[in-house]
Backbone as CSV, one residue per row, in Angstrom:
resi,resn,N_x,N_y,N_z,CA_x,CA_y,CA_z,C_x,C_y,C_z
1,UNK,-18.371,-1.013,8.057,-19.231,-1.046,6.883,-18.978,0.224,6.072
2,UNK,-18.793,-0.166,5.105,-18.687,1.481,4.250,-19.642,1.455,3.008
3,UNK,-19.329,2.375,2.181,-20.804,2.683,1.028,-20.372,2.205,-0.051
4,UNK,-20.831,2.587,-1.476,-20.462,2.589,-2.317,-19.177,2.597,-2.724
5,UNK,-18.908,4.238,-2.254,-17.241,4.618,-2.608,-16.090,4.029,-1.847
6,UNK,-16.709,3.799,-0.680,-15.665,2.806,0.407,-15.179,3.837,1.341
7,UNK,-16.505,4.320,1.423,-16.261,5.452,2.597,-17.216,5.096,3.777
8,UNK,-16.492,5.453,4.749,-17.457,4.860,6.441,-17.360,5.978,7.317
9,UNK,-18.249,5.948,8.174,-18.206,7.010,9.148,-18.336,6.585,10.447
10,UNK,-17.339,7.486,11.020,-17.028,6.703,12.443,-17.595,8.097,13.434
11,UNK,-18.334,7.352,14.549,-18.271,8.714,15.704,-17.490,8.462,16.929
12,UNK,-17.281,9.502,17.155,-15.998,9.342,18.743,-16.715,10.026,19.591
13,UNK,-17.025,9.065,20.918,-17.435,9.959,21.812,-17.153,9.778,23.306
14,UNK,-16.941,11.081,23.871,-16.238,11.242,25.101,-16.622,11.672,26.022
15,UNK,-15.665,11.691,26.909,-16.373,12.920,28.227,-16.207,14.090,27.937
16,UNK,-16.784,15.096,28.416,-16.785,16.850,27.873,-15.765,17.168,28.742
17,UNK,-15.163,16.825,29.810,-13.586,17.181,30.291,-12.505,16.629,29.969
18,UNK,-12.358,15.454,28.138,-11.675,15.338,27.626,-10.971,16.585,26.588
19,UNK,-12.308,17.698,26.292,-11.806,18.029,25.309,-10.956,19.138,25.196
20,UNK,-10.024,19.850,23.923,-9.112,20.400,24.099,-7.531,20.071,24.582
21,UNK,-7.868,19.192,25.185,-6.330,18.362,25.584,-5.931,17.306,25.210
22,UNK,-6.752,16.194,24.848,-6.804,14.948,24.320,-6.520,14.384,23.199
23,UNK,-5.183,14.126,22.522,-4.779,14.197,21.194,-5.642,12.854,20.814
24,UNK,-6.122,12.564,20.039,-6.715,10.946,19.320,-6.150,11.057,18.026
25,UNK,-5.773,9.399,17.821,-5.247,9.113,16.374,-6.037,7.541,16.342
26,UNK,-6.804,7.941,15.191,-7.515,6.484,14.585,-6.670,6.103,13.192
27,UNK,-6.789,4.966,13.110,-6.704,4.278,11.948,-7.539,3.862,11.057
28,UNK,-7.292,3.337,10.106,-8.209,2.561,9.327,-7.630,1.309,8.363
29,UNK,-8.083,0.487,8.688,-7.695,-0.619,7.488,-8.494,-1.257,6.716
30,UNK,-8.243,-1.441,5.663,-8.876,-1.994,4.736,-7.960,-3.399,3.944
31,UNK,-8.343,-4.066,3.872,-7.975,-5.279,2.433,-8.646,-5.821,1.417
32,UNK,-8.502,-5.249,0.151,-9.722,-5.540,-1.123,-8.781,-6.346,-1.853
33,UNK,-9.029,-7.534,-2.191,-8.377,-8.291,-3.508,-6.276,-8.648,-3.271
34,UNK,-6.357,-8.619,-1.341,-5.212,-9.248,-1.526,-4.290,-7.637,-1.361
35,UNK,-5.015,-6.878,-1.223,-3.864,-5.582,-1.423,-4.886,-4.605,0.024
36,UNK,-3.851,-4.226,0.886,-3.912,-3.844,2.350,-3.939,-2.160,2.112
37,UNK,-4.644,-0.824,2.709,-4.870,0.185,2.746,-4.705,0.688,4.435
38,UNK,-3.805,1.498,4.646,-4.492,2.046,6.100,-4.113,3.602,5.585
39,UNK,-5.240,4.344,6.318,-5.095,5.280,6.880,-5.178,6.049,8.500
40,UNK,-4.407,7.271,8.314,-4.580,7.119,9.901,-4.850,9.396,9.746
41,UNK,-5.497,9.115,10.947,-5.835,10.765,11.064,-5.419,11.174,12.654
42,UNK,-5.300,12.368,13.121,-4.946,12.646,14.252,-5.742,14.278,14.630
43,UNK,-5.919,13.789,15.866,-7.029,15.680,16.506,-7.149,15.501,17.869
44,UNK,-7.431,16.577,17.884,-7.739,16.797,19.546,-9.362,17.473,19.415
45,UNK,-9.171,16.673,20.737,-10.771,16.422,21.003,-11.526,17.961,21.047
46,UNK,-12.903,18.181,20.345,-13.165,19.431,20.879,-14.444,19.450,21.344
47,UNK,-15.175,20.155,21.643,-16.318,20.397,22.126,-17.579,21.870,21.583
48,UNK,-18.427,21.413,21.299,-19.642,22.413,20.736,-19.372,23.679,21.448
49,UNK,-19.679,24.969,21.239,-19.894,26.406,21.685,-20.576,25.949,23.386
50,UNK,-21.905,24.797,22.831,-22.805,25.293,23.684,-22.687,24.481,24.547
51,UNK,-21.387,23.154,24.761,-21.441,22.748,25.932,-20.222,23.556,26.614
């Protein structure tokens, strides 16, 4: 589901001994009017100060 602008928000969530090592790459696709969009992002997992 996205908003107005065609923006969505996704949460990722893990185990706390994933993070720091764990590369993730999401995608995204979209198709409006017959014409296809992906994007894709890439990170490694991190974790708050306070855990």
């Amino acid at each position: 589901v996205t908003d107005a602008t065609g923006t969505a928000l996704v949460d990722v969530l893990y185990p706390q001994n994933y993070h720091g090592w764990v590369e993730v790459e999401i995608e995204a696709k979209a198709s409006v009017a017959g014409t296809e969009t992906r994007r894709t992002t890439r990170f490694i997992l991190d974790a708050k100060a306070e855990d």
